[in-house]
MIDOFI-79437 format. One record per residue (C-alpha): z, y, x; residue number from 1; chain. Coordinates in steps of 0.1 Angstrom, whole numbers, m for minus. Example, Ala and Ser with C-alpha at 12.3 -4.5 7.8 and 13.67 -1.06 7.14 Angstrom:
// MIDOFI-79437
+-------+-------+-------+-----+-------+
:     Z :     Y :     X :   n : chain :
+-------+-------+-------+-----+-------+
:    78 :   m45 :   123 :   1 :     A :
:    71 :   m11 :   137 :   2 :     A :
+-------+-------+-------+-----+-------+
// end
This chain:
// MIDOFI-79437
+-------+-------+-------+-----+-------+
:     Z :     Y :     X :   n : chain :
+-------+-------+-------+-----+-------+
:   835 :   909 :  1875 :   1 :     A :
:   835 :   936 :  1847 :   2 :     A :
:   866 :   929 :  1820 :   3 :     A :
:   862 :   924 :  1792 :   4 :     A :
:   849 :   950 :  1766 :   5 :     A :
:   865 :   962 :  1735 :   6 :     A :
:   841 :   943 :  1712 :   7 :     A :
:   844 :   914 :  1733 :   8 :     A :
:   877 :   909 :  1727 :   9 :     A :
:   872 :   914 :  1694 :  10 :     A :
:   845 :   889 :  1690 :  11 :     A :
:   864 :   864 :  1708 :  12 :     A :
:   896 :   865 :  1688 :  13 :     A :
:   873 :   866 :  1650 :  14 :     A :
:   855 :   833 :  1668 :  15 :     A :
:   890 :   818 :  1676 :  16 :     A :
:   903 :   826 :  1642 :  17 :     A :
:   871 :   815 :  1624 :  18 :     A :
:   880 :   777 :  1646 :  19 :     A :
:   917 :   775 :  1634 :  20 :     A :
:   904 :   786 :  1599 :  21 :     A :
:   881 :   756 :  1597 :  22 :     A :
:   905 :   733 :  1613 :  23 :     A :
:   935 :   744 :  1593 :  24 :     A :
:   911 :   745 :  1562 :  25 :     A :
:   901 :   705 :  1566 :  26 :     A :
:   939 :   697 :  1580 :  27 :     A :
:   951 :   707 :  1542 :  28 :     A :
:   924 :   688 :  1526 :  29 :     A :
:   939 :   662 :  1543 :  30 :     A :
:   903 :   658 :  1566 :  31 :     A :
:   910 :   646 :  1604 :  32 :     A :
:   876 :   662 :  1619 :  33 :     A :
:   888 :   643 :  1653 :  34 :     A :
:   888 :   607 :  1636 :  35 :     A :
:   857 :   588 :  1631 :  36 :     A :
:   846 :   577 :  1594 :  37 :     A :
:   822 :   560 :  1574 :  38 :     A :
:   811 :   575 :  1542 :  39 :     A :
:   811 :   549 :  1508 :  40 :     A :
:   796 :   564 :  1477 :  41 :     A :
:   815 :   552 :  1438 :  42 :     A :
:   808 :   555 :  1411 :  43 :     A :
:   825 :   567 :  1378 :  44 :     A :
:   813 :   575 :  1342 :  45 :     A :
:   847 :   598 :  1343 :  46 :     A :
:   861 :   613 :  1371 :  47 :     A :
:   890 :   628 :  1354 :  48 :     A :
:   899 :   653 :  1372 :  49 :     A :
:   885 :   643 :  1412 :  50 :     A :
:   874 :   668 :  1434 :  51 :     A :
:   869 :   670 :  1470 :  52 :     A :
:   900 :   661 :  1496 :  53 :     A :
:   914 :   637 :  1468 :  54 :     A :
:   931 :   610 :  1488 :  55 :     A :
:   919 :   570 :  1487 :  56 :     A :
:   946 :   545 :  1492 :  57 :     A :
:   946 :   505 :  1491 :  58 :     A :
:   972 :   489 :  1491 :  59 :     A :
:   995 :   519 :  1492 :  60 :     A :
:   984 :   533 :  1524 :  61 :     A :
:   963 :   563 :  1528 :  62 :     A :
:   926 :   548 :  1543 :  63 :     A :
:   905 :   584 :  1536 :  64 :     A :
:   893 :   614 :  1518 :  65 :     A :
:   869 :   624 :  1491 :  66 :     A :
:   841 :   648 :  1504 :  67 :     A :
:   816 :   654 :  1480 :  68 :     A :
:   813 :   649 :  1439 :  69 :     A :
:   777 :   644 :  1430 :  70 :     A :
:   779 :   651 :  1396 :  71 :     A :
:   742 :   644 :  1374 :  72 :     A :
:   736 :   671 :  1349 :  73 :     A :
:   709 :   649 :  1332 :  74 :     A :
:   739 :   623 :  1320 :  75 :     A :
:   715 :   593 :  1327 :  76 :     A :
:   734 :   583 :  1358 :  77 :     A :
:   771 :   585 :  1364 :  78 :     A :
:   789 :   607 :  1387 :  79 :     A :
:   791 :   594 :  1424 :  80 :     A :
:   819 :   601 :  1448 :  81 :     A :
:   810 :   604 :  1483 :  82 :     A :
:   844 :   590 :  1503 :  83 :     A :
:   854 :   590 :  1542 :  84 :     A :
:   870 :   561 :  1547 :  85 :     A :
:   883 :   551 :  1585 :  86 :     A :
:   857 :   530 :  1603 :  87 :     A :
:   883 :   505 :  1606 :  88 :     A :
:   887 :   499 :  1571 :  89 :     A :
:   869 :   471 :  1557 :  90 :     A :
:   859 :   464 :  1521 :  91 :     A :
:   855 :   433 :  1506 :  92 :     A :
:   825 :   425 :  1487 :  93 :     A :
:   835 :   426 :  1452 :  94 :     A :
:   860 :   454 :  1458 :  95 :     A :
:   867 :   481 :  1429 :  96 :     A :
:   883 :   519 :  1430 :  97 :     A :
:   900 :   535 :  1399 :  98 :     A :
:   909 :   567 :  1396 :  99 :     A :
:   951 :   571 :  1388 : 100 :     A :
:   967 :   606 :  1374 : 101 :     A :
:  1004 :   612 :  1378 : 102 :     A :
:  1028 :   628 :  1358 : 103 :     A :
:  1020 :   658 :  1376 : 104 :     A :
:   987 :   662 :  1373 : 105 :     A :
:   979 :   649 :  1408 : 106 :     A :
:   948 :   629 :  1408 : 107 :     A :
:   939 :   601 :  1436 : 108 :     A :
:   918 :   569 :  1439 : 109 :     A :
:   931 :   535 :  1445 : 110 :     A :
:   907 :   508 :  1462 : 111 :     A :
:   911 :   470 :  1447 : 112 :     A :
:   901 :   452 :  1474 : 113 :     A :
:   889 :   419 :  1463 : 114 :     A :
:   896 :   386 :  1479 : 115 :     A :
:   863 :   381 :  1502 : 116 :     A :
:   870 :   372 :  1537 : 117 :     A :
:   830 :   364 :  1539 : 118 :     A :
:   810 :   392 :  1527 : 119 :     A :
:   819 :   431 :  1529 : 120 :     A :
:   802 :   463 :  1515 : 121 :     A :
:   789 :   484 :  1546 : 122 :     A :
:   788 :   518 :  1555 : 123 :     A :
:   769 :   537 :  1526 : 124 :     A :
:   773 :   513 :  1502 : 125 :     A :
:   782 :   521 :  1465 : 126 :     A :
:   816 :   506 :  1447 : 127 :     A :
:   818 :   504 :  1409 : 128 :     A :
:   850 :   527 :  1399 : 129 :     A :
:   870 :   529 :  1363 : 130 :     A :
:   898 :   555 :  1352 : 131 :     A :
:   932 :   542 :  1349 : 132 :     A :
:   950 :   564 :  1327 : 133 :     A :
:   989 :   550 :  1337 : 134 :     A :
:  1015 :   553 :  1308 : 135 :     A :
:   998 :   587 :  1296 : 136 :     A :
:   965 :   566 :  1290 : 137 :     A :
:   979 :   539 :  1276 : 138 :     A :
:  1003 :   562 :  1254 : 139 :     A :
:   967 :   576 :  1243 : 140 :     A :
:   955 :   545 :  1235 : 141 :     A :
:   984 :   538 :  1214 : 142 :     A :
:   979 :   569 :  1191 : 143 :     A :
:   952 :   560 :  1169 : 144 :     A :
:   975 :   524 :  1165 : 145 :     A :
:  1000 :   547 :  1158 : 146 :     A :
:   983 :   574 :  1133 : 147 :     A :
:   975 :   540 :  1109 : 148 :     A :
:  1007 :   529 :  1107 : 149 :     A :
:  1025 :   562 :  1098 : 150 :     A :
:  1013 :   554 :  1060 : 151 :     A :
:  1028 :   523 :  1063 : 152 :     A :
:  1062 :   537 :  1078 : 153 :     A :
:  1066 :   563 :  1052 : 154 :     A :
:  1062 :   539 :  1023 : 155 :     A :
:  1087 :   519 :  1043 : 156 :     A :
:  1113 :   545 :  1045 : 157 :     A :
:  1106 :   556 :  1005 : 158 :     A :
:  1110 :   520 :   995 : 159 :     A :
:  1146 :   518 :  1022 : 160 :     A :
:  1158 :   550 :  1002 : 161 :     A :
:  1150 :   539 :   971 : 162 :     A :
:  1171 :   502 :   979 : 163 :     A :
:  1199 :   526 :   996 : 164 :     A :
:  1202 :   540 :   963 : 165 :     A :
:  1205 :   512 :   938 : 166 :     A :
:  1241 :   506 :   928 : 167 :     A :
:  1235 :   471 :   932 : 168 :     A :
:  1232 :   473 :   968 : 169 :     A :
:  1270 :   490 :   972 : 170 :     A :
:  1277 :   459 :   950 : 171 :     A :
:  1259 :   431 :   968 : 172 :     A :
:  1282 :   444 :   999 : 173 :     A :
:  1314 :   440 :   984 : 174 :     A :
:  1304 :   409 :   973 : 175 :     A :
:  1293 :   403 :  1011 : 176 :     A :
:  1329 :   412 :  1021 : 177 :     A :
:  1348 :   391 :   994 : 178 :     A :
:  1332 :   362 :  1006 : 179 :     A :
:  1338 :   370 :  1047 : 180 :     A :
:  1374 :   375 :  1035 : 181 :     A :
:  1368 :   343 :  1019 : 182 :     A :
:  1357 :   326 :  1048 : 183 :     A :
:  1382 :   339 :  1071 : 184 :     A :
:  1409 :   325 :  1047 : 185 :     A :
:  1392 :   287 :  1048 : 186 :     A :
:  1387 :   293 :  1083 : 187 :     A :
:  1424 :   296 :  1084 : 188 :     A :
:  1426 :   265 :  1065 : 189 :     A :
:  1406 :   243 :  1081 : 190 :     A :
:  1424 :   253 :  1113 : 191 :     A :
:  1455 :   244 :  1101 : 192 :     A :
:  1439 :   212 :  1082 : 193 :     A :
:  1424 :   203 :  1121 : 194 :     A :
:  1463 :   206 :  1135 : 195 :     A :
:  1477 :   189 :  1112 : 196 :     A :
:  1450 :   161 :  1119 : 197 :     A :
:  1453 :   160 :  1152 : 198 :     A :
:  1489 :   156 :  1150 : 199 :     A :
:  1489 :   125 :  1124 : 200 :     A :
:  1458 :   109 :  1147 : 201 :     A :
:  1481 :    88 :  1166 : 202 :     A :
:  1499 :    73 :  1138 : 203 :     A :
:  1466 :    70 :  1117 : 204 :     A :
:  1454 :    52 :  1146 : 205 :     A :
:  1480 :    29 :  1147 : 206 :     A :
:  1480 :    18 :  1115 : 207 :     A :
:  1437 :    15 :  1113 : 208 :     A :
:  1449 :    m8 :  1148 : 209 :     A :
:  1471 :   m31 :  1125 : 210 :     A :
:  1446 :   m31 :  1098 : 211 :     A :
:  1420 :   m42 :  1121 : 212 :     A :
:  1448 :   m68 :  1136 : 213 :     A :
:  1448 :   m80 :  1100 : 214 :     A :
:  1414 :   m86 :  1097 : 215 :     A :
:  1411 :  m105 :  1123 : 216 :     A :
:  1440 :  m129 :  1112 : 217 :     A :
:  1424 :  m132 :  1081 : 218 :     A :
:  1393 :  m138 :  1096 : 219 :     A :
:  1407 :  m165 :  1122 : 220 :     A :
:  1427 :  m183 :  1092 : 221 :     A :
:  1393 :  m185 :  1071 : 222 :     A :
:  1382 :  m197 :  1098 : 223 :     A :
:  1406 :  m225 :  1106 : 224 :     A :
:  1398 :  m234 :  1068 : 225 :     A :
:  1384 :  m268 :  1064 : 226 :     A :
:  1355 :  m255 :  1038 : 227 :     A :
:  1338 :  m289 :  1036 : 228 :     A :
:  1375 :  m306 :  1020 : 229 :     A :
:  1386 :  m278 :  1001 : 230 :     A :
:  1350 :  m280 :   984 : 231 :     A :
:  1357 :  m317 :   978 : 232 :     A :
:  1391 :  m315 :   963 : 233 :     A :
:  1375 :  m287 :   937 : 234 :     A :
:  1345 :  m310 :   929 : 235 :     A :
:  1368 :  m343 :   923 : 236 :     A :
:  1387 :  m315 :   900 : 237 :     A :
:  1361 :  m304 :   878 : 238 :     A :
:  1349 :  m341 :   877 : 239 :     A :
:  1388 :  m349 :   864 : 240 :     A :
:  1382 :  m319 :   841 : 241 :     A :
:  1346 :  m332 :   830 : 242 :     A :
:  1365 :  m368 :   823 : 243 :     A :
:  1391 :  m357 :   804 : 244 :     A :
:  1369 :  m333 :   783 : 245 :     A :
:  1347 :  m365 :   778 : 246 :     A :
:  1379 :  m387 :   768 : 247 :     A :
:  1388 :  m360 :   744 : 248 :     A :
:  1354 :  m357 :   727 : 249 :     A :
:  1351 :  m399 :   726 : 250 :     A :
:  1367 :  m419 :   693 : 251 :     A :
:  1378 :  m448 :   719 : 252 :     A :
:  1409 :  m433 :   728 : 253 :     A :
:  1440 :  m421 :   706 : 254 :     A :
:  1435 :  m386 :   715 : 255 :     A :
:  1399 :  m392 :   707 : 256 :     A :
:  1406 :  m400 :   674 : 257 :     A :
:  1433 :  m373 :   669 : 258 :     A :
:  1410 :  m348 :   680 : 259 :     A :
:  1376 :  m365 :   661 : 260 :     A :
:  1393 :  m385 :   630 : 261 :     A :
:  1395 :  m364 :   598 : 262 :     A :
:  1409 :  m395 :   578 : 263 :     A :
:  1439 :  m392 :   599 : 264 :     A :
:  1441 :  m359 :   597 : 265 :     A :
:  1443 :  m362 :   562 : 266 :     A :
:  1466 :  m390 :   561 : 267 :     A :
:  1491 :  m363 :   584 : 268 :     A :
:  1482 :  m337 :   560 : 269 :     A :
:  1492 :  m360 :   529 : 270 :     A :
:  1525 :  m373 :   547 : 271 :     A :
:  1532 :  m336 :   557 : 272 :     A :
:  1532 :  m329 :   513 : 273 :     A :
:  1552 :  m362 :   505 : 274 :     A :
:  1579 :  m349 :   528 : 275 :     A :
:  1578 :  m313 :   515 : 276 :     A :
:  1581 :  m335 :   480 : 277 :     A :
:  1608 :  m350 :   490 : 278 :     A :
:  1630 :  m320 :   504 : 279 :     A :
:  1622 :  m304 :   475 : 280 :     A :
:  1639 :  m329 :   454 : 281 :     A :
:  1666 :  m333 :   474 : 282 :     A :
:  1672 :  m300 :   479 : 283 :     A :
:  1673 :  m293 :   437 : 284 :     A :
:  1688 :  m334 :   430 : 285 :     A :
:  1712 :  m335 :   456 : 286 :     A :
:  1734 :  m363 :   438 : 287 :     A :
:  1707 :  m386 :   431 : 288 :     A :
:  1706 :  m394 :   473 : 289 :     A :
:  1739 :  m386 :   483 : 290 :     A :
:  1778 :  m397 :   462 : 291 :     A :
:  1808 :  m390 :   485 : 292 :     A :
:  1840 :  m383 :   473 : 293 :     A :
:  1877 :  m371 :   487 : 294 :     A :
:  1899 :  m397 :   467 : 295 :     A :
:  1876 :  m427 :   470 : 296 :     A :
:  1849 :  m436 :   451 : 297 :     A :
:  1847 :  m441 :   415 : 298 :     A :
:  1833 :  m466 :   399 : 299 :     A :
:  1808 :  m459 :   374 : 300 :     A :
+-------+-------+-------+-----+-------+
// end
């Protein structure tokens, strides 16, 4: 057996290195060549960034590869991913893929996998995909939300300036801090006013306790009160009343007639003059009523 010639050699070691290249090539697109696959096809109206050896995960875990973007130039249809997914992945009918971007840039697809148990989507079947733009997308979303209200927040700030400046704010806050130091102070009171409460409770109790006792003395001796006689002896009163009243108004009696008679009145009334008369006269005749003398009595 001959060795080997020069060129043999070196056409073995280019074939050998052309092998690792291929291998080592699809080992940092992340493609096992030794595993077996099935190929899925989604579809996005924006891949955002996809290209081949993108990695699919579901449910966190890495299940396959992107191969192939299909990309139509005419716009009509959107782009479809071809995918290698591990033949012992299955999809759920009803499953979904979005596309998610990090904060640096890197770019991979997430499978939803729907809640199916029943049907699945087979080997070279097509999933509907969508773009989820994370907190950059939604940050996007945001800045047209955003660009509106920047009128709004300058006027805002020109109207808090303008407030800032008026005198009558600077005054507003004293006011503000009269009246906390006012508040404190009552506070103080009405602590103080709460001790000296609770330290007079007992006694106020006491004495509510022997009002209350009171009460219900007063309430037992009402009580004990015989209603029925007491109401009685006030009716035979007013009757006594009503008699006498009737007595007094009547011309049968003497007080009657005291009360009723004029005549006697004026009899009284003409008596009353006589006597005035007649201590009148006796007052300016003295000697005609009355003779007394030391040494006897003279004869006239």
């Amino acid at each position: 057996m001959k060795a080997f010639t020069k060129e043999v050699k070196i056409a073995l070691v280019a074939i050998v290195g052309v092998i690792i290249l291929f291998f080592g090539m699809n080992f940092l697109k992340g493609i096992n060549i030794f595993s077996s696959t099935n190929d899925y096809f989604i579809e996005f109206k924006d891949i955002s960034g996809l290209s081949s050896s993108s990695p699919i995960y579901a449910d966190g875990y890495q299940v396959g590869t992107v191969k192939d973007v299909i990309y139509d130039y005419s716009g009509e249809k959107p782009a479809r991913v071809v995918v290698a997914l591990d033949k012992e992945m299955r999809i759920p009918a009803g499953s979904s893929a979005e596309i998610v971007s990090d904060m640096m840039g890197n770019v991979k697809v997430n499978l939803l996998l729907a809640n199916n148990p029943r049907e699945r989507v087979m080997p070279g079947g097509t999933i509907v995909g969508e773009v989820n733009g994370g907190a950059l997308g939604k940050a996007a979303a945001m800045v047209p939300a955003i660009e509106k209200l920047l009128p709004k927040l300058d006027s805002i700030l020109t109207s808090v300036n303008t407030l800032l400046a008026d005198p009558a704010l600077a005054h507003s806050l004293h006011n503000v801090e009269t009246i906390t130091h006012n508040l404190t102070t009552s506070s103080a009171e009405l602590n103080t006013l709460m001790k000296h409460l609770n330290r007079n409770v007992p006694s106020m109790m006491a004495k509510a306790n022997g009002v209350l006792d009171n009460t219900n003395k007063l309430t037992g001796n009402l009580a004990a009160l015989d209603i029925e006689s007491t109401k009685q002896q006030v009716d035979q009163t007013i009757a006594s009343v009503q008699q006498l009243t009737n007595k007094l108004n009547s011309k049968d009696n003497t007080l009657g007639l005291l009360m009723n008679d004029a005549s006697l009145y004026n009899n009284l009334n003409t008596t009353m003059r006589s006597a005035d008369t007649l201590l009148v006269n006796l007052r300016e005749h003295p000697k005609r009523y009355v003779h007394f003398s030391i040494f006897g009595k003279k004869d006239k």
